[in-house]
Each structure stands twice: as structure tokens, then as C-alpha cells.
C-alpha positions as CSV (number, residue, x, y, z in Angstrom):
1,X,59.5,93.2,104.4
2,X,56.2,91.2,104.3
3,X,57.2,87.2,103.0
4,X,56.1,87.9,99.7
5,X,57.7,91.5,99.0
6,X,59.9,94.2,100.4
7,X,58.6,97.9,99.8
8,X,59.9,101.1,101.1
9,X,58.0,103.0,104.0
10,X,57.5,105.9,105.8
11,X,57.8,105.4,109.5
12,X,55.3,108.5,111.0
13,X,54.9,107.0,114.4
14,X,57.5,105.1,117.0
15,X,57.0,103.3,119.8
16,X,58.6,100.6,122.0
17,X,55.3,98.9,121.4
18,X,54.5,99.5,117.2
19,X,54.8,101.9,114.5
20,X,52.2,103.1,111.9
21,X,53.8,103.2,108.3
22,X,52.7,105.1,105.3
23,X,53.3,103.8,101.8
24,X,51.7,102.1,98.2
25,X,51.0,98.5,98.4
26,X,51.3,98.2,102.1
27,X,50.8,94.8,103.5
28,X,46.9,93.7,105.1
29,X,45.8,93.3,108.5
30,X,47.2,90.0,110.6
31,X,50.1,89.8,107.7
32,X,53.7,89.4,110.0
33,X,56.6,91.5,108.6
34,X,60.5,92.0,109.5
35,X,60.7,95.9,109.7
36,X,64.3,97.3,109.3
37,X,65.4,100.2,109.6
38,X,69.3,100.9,109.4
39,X,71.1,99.0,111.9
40,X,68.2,97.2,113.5
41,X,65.1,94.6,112.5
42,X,62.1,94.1,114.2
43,X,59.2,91.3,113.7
44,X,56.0,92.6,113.8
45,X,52.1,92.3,112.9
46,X,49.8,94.6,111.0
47,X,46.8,95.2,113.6
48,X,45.6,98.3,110.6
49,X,45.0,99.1,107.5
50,X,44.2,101.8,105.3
51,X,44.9,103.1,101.5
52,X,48.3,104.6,102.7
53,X,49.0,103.7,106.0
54,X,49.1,100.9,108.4
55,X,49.9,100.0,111.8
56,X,52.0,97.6,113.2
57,X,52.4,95.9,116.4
58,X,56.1,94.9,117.2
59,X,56.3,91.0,118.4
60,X,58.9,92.1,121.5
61,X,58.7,95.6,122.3
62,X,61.7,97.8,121.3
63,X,64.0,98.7,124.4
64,X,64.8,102.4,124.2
65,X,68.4,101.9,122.4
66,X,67.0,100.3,119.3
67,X,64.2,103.3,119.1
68,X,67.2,105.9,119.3
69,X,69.3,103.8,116.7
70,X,66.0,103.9,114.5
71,X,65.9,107.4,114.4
72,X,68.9,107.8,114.1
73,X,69.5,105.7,111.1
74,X,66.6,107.2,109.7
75,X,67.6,110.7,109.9
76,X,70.7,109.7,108.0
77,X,69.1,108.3,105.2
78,X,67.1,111.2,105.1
79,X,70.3,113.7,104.9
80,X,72.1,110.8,102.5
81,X,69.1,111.0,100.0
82,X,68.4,107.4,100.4
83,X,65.0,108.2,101.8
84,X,62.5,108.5,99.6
């Protein structure tokens, strides 16, 4: 979620420290934006950006629970159909 939008991603990298995301639309370099996934939110900063991907820089690194939860979340969206 960017302060003007929300928009759907694809999260193809994970780290305690940032994630890149791949998408339309995606929000520009220096832009801050509340990334959620499932059970857990994270603030964050674009530090990339291309036609279809960006990266992001999380404000407070993720502890190793939240990037498991995450995952996990996102694998059941995945088997739900509620990822796109």
C-alpha cells in the first residue's frame, strides 16, 4: 500500500532487511509503503525501480518469525487462489 493506492504484488525476494516486488503500476523510488502480507505489515521505502519490479527497503528489519509467517501466509493464498 503506497498513501495514494493499494495494488497487488508479487514478492520474488525476502529478507529481514527488504524485499523486491514485481507488479503494474508499482510505486517510484524514495515513495514509503505499508507492505502486508497475511498476518503481518511492514513499513518500508522503495530504494529501486523498474517497469515491473521494485525494491524495497523495510524501515525495521523483519525478525525471523514475521519472514516465516510471510511465507507462510503467502503460500496459502497461493493454494486458496487468492494469489494472483
Amino acid at each position: 500500500m503506497a498513501i495514494t493506492r493499494s495494488r497487488s504484488v508479487v514478492i520474488s525476494d525476502l529478507s529481514s532487511h527488504g524485499a523486491r516486488l514485481g507488479g503494474r503500476d508499482l510505486p517510484h523510488n524514495g515513495d514509503e509503503v505499508l507492505m502486508v502480507v497475511g498476518s503481518v505489515d511492514a513499513m518500508a521505502t522503495v530504494v529501486w525501480q523498474s517497469a515491473d519490479k521494485c525494491g524495497v527497503r523495510f524501515d525495521e528489519p523483519l525478525g525471523e518469525p514475521s519472514i516465516v509467517q510471510m511465507k507462510r501466509d503467502a503460500a496459502w493464498a497461493a493454494v486458496t487462489g487468492w494469489a494472483s
